[in-house]
N, C-alpha and C positions, 0 to 999 in steps of 0.2 A: 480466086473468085474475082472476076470483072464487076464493074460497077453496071453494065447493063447485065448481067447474070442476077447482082442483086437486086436490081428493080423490078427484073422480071418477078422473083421470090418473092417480094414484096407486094408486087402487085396480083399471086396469087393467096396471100394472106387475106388481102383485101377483098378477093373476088369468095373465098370462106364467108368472109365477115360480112358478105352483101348475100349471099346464101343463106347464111343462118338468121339475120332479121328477116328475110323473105320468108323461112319459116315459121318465125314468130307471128305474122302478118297472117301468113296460111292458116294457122293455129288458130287465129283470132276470128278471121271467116266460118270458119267450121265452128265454132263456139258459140259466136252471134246465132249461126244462120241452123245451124242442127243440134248441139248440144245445149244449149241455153237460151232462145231466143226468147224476144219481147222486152227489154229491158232497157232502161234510157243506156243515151250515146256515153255516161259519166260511169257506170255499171262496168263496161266493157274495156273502159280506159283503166280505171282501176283494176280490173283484173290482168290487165297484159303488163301491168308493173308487179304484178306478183307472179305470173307466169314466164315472163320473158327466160328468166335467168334461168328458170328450170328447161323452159325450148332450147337453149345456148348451149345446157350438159349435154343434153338428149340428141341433138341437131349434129351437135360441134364434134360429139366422138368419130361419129362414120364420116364428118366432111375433114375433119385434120387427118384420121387415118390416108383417104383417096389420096388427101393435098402431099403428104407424107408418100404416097407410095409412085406418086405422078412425078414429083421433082427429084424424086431419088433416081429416076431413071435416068436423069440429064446427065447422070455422073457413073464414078464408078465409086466404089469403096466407103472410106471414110468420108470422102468428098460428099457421096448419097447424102448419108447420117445427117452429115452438118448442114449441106443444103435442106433435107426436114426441118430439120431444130431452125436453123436461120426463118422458116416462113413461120416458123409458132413464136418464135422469140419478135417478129414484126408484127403478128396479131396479139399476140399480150401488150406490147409494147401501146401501139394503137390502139386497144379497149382501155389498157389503164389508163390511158389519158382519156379518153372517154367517161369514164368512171368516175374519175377523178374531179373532172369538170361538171358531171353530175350529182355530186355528192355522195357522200361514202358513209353509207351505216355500217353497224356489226354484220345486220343479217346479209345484205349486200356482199360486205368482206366476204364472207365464211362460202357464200356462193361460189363467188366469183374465184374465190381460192380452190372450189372444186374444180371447175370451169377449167384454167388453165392449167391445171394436173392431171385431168384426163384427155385433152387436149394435149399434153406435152407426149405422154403414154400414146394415145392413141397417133400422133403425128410418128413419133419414134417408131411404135410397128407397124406402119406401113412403110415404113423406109429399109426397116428391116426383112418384111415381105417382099418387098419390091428388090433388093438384097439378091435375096435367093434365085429368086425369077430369074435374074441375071444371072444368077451361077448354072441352075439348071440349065438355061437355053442358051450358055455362053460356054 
C-alpha cells in the first residue's frame, strides 16, 4: 500500500466523520424545529451532548459499511479487507483523539466503545460485500 493509497483512506475516514456530525446537526434541526420546539438555545445544546454519541451508532453503521464496501473495491483480496479496516482504524484513531481531548467519562467510554465495534463490524461487511461483488462479476 502507497502512501498516497493511504491518504486517500484516510481522507475517506474523515469524509465518514464530516457525514456523521452532519447528521448530528440534522438531527438537532429536526428536533429544535418539529419534535421539540420552543425552548432556549441552552436546551438544545444539552441535548446534542446526550444525543450525539447515540446519532454516531445510528449514522456510523450504514456510513462505515458504504466506506468499507467503496474502498474494497480499489483492491482485490485481502488487500480489500485491510484497506476497510485501514479507514476505521483512521477514524477511531481520530475520534479518540477527539475524545480524549474532550474529556472522557464512563458514560462516554461505554458509548464510544459501542461506536467503534459496530463501526469495525459494519466497515468489515461492506468489504466483504463488496468481496463477493467482485467475485460474482469477475
Amino acid at each position: 500500500m502507497t502512501l498516497g493509497r493511504l491518504a486517500w483512506l484516510v481522507g475517506v475516514a474523515l469524509l465518514v466523520m464530516v457525514v456523521n456530525v452532519a447528521v448530528s446537526f440534522l438531527y438537532m434541526v429536526v428536533y429544535g424545529h418539529i419534535i421539540d420546539p420552543g425552548h432556549e438555545e441552552q436546551y438544545y445544546q444539552d441535548h446534542i451532548k446526550v444525543a450525539a454519541p447515540y446519532c454516531s451508532i445510528v449514522a456510523g453503521i450504514p456510513l462505515m459499511f458504504l466506506a468499507g464496501w467503496w474502498v474494497s473495491g480499489w483492491w482485490e483480496g485481502d488487500l480489500a479487507v485491510k484497506a476497510a479496516l485501514t479507514v476505521w482504524l483512521a477514524y477511531a484513531l481520530i475520534d479518540s483523539t477527539v475524545i480524549l481531548a474532550a474529556g472522557l467519562t464512563t458514560r462516554i467510554a461505554v458509548l464510544f466503545a459501542v461506536s467503534f465495534l459496530t463501526k469495525l463490524a459494519a466497515v468489515y461487511f461492506g468489504a466483504l460485500v463488496a468481496g463477493r461483488r467482485v467475485l460474482t462479476n469477475g
